[in-house]
N, C-alpha and C positions, 0 to 999 in steps of 0.2 A: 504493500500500500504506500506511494507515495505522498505525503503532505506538502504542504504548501509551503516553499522555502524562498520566491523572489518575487517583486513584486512589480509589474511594468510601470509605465508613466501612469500618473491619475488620469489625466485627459482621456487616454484612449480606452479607461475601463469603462463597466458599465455595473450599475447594480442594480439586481430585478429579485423578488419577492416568490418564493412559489406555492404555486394552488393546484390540488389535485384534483383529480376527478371525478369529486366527491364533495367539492368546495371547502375544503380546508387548507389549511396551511402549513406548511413545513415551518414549525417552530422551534424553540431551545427551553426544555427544563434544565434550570439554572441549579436545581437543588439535587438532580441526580446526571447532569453535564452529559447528557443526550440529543438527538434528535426529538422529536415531536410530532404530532399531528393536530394543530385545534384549531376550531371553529373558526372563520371569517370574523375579523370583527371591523366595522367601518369605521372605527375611531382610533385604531392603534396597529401600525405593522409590527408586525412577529419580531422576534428577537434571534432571528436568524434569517439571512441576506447571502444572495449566489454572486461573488464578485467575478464577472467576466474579462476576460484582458482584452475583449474587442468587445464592439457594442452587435447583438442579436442583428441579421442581417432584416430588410425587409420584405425581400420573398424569399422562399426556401434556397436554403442552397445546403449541399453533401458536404461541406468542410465544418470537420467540429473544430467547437472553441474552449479553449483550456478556462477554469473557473475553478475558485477555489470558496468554503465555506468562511461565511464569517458571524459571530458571536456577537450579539450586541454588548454581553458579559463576559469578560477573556473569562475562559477555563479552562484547566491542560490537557483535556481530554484531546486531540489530535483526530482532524475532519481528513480524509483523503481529497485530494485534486477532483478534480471530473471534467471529463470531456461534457461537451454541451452540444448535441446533435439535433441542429433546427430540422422539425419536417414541418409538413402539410398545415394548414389549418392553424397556426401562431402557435403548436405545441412546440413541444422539448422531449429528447429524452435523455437523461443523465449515465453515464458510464463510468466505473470509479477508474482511475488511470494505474497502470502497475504491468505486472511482467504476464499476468492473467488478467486485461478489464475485465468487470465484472459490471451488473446493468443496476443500477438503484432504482427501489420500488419499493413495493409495499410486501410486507410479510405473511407468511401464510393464514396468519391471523388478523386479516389488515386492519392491521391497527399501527403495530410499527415498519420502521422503516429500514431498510435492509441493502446493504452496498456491492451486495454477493448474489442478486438473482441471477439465474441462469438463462434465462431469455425475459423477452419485455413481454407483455400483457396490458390489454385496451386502459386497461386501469391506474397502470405505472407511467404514462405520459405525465408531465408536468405544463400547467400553463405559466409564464414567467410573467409578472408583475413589474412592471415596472415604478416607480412612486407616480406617475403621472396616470398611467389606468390603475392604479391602486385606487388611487381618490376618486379617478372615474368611474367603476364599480362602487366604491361607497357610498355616492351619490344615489346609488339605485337602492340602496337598501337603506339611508339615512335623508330622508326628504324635506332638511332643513334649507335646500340648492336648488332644488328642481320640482317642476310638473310634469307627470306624465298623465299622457291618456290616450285612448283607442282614435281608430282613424273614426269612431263615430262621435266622438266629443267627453268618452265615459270615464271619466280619471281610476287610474291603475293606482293601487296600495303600493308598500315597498316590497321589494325582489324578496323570493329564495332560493335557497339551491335546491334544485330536483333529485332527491334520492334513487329514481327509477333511468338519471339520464344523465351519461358524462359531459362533466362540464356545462349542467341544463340548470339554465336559470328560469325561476316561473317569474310571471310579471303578469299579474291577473289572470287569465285562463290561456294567458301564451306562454309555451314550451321555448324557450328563446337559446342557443346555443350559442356559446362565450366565444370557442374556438372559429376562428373565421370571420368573428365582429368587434376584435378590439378596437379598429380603429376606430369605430364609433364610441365604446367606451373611450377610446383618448380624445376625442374633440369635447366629450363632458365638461372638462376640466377648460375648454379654451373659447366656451361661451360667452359671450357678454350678456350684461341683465339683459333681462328677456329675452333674448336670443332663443330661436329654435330651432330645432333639427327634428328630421322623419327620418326615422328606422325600419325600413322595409324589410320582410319576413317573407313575404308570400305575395301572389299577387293583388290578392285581397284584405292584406295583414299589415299591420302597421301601426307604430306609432310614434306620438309627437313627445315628445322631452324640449322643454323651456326651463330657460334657469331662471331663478326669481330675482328678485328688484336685488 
C-alpha cells in the first residue's frame, strides 16, 4: 500500500467531497481514525476530502488521476494513494495504488469501506463533490436559497435520496438522477436573486428552480 508522500503545486490540485450510491458520504471517525459512511448533511462537508493532483476532467477520458486522502483531523492512521478513474455519467471509480491495485468500495456488509475489493460493482462508483455542487445539492435539500416547482406551477418540498435508485434523488414525485446532471447542480450556486433555470427530465418533465431575493 502506498501513502501519500509528495505533494504537487496547490494550483493545479483539486478537492472534491464523495457520495455514494446510496447518498452518503465518505467521512472520518475521529475517535476510532477510520473511514466512514454518513448521511448527506447540507450544512456541513464531511471531515474527509479526495485531494486530486489534476482537476476531474470535463468529459470522460481513460487516464487516471493520482489523489491522495485527506483528514480534516490529522490522525496516524495512514490513507493509501488512489488512482481516480473518470467514466460515464460524472462518476469515479477509486483504485488503491500499490504493486497489486486493488478497487475501493463498499464491504460485504455495506456498511464499510474497503480498499481491497476485487472487482467494482454498480454500487462502489463514487460521485465527487466538489465545494461548488456541494452547496448546489444543499440547496435542494435546505430551501433557505431556492424555489422549486413542477412545469405546472406546483412547488416541490426538499430533495431525498432514493433508496431503490443509485444516485436517485426524489424531488416531489420525480425520480431525478444526480449522475449526468451536475452541471445543473453547479449553476445553483451561480444564480443571481431571482434568477431561474428549467431542469429538463423528460419531454414532458421539468422543473423551474429560482433562487430567492
Amino acid at each position: 500500500m502506498n501513502t501519500h508522500q509528495t505533494t504537487p503545486e496547490a494550483s493545479t490540485m483539486q478537492t472534491v467531497w464523495l457520495l455514494d450510491a446510496t447518498g452518503q458520504m465518505l467521512g472520518h471517525d475521529t475517535l476510532q481514525d477510520r473511514i466512514i459512511r454518513q448521511p448527506f448533511s447540507p450544512r456541513t462537508l464531511p471531515g474527509l476530502s479526495l485531494q486530486l493532483e489534476t482537476p476531474l476532467p470535463e468529459k470522460h477520458s481513460a487516464s487516471p488521476i493520482r489523489a491522495h486522502f485527506q483528514k480534516q483531523v490529522s490522525l496516524p492512521f495512514p490513507l493509501p494513494d488512489v488512482d481516480v478513474l473518470p467514466t460515464m455519467q460524472d462518476l469515479v471509480a477509486l483504485r488503491a495504488t500499490g504493486d497489486e491495485p486493488n478497487w475501493v468500495g463498499l464491504a460485504e456488509d455495506r456498511r464499510n469501506i474497503i480498499f481491497n475489493a476485487p472487482k467494482m460493482t454498480a454500487t462502489d462508483y463514487f460521485l465527487p463533490l466538489t465545494k461548488e455542487t456541494f452547496l448546489g445539492l444543499a440547496m435542494l435539500f435546505n430551501r433557505s436559497q431556492i424555489y422549486v416547482q413542477t412545469e405546472n406551477g406546483a412547488p416541490v418540498g426538499p430533495a431525498a435520496f432514493l433508496p431503490d435508485m443509485s444516485f436517485g434523488l426524489g424531488l416531489g414525485n420525480m425520480a431525478v438522477p444526480l449522475a449526468g446532471n451536475m452541471s445543473i447542480i453547479r449553476q445553483l450556486t451561480r444564480l443571481a436573486p431571482r434568477e431561474s433555470i428549467t431542469w429538463l427530465f423528460q419531454e414532458d418533465r421539468s422543473l423551474t428552480i429560482r433562487r430567492a431575493d
